[in-house]
N, C-alpha and C positions, 0 to 999 in steps of 0.2 A: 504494500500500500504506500504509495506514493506522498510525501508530505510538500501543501502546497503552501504557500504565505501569499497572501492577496491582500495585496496596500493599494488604498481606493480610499475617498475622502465620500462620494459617493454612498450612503450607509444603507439605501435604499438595495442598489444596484449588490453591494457587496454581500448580503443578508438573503438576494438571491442566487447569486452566483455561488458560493457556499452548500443552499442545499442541492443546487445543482450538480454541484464536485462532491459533495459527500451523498450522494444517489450513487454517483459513479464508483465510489469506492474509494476517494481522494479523503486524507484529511488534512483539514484546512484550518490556516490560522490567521486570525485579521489583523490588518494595520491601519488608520487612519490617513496614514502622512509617513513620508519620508522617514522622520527620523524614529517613528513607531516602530518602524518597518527595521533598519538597521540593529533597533534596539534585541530583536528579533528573531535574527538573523543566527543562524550556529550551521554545523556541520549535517546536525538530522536534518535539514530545509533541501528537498530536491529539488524544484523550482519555486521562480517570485514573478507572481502574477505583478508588475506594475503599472498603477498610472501614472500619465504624466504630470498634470495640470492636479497640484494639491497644497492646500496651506504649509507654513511651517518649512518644511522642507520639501521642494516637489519630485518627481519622476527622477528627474535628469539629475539634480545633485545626491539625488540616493545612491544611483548608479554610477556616479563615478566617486564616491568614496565607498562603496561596496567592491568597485573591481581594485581597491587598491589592497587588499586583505582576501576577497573571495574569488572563486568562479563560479559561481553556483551558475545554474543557468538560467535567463531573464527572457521573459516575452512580455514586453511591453506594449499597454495599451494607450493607442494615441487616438484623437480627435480627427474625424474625417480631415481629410486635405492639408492635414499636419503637416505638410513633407518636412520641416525644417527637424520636427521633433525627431519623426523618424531617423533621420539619416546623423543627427546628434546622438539620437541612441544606441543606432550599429555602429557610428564614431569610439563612442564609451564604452560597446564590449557588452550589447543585448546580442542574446542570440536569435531574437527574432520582433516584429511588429504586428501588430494586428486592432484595426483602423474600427474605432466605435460609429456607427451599432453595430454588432457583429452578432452573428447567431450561436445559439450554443453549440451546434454541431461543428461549426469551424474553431472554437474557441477549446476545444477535447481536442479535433484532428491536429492542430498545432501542437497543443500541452506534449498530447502522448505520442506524436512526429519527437519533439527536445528529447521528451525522459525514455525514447528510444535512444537517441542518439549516444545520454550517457550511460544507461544501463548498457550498452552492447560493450561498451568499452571498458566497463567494469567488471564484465565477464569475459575479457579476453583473457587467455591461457597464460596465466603471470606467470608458469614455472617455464616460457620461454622470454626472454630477456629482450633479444633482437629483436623484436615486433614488427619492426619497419625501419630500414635504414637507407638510407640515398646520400652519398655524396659524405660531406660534413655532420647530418642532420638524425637522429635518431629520435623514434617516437616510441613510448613504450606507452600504448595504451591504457592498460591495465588500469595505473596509478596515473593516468592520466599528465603526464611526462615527456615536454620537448627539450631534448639539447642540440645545442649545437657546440660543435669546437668543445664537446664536453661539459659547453655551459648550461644550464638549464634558463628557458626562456618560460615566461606566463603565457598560459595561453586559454581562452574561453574551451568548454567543447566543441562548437561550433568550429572556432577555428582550428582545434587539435582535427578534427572530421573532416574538414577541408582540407586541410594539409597531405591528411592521410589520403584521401582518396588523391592528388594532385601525384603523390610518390607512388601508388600505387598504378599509375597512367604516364610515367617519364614520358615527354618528348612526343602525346596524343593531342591535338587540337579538342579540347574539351567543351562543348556548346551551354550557356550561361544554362539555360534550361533542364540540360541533363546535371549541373551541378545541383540545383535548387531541390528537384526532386531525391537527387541520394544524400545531399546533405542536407537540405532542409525540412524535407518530405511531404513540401510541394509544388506544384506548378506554378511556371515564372507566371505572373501576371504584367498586364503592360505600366510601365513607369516603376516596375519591384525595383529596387538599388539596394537590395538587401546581399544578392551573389556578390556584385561590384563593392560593398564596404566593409563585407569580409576579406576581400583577397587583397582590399586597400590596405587593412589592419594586418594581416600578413602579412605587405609586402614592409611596414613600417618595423615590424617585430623579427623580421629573419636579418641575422648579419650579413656584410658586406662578404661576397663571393671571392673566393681566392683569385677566379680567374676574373673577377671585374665585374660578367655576366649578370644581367638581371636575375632570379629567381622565376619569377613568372611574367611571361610576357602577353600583354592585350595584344587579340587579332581580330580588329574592328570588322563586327560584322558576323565574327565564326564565335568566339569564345575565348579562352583562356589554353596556355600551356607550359607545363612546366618544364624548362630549359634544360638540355642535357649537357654533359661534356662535348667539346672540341669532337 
């Protein structure tokens, strides 16, 4: 059973959303505001429902002093036409959006799309070590563990999931679409900038290449690929 924390100032909204996630099997704990929510916040927490727009402390500054200490994973709830919010929240290290009113069926397909994401990697075979290695770069799943150069970098699951799948395709033209659905575990919609500020945040957090080379190169038009050796 999946433990959710849903911070909403909203008390209406939050009171139903709650029996809705604890019908499904979720149990859920509330926040008011931001800094309710942080208060909150520990290692039992598998996702954090957030909104944006909240007294006190809103959306956006929760999350970005939650990713300075956590990764928990964050789907954030924004305001129709938000764009700014959005793409400030995939900025800070959400691992996804999802644009109010939204139905409850899309608002489960998201949730349990993320705690897919981390549960698979929480059940990856930890009595092997090498998990995934390319180049410089090792990903040990399990514990949820990037290094490079031996150093360990932070990283969302999201982006640990992306990465992985990117090492796991060296050197394949990968279409924005077919990323969103195996990493996100849905279909691109038009104007989503959710693929694009993942592999931004990527391309920000992987060190500089021995041989110069980008890491991942945009091919306008086609998708994403992750550069091989000479």
């Amino acid at each position: 059973m999946a433990k959710i924390l849903l911070v909403d100032d909203d008390t209406e909204l939050t009171a139903l959303l709650t029996d809705i996630l604890e019908l499904e099997g979720f149990e859920v704990i509330e926040a008011n505001n931001g800094e309710q929510g942080l208060a909150k916040v520990d290692d039992s927490v598998d996702l954090i429902l957030l909104d944006v727009m909240m007294p006190v402390m809103n959306g956006t500054e929760m999350l970005r002093r939650l990713r300075e200490k956590h990764v928990t994973p964050v789907l954030m709830l924004t305001a129709k036409g938000e764009e700014i919010d959005r793409v400030l929240g995939l900025e800070l290290g959400a691992d996804d959006y999802l644009p109010k009113p939204f139905s409850d069926r899309e608002l489960l397909a998201r949730m349990r799309a993320i705690l897919r994401r981390t549960q698979a990697a929480t059940q990856t075979n930890k009595s092997s070590p090498d998990c995934l290695r390319y180049q410089d770069i090792e990903i040990y799943p399990g514990r949820q563990e990037v290094l490079c150069h031996g150093q360990p970098i932070e990283m969302t699951g999201t982006e640990l999931a992306l990465l992985s799948y990117f090492i796991q395709h060296p050197g394949q033209i990968i279409a924005k679409n077919e990323l969103s659905l195996e990493v996100l575990g849905k279909r691109l919609a038009p104007f989503d900038r959710a693929i694009d500020m993942h592999v931004s945040n990527l391309r920000k957090k992987l060190p500089e290449r021995d041989d110069g080379k980008t890491w991942i190169k945009t091919l306008r038009g086609k998708g994403y690929l992750l550069v091989e050796d000479a």
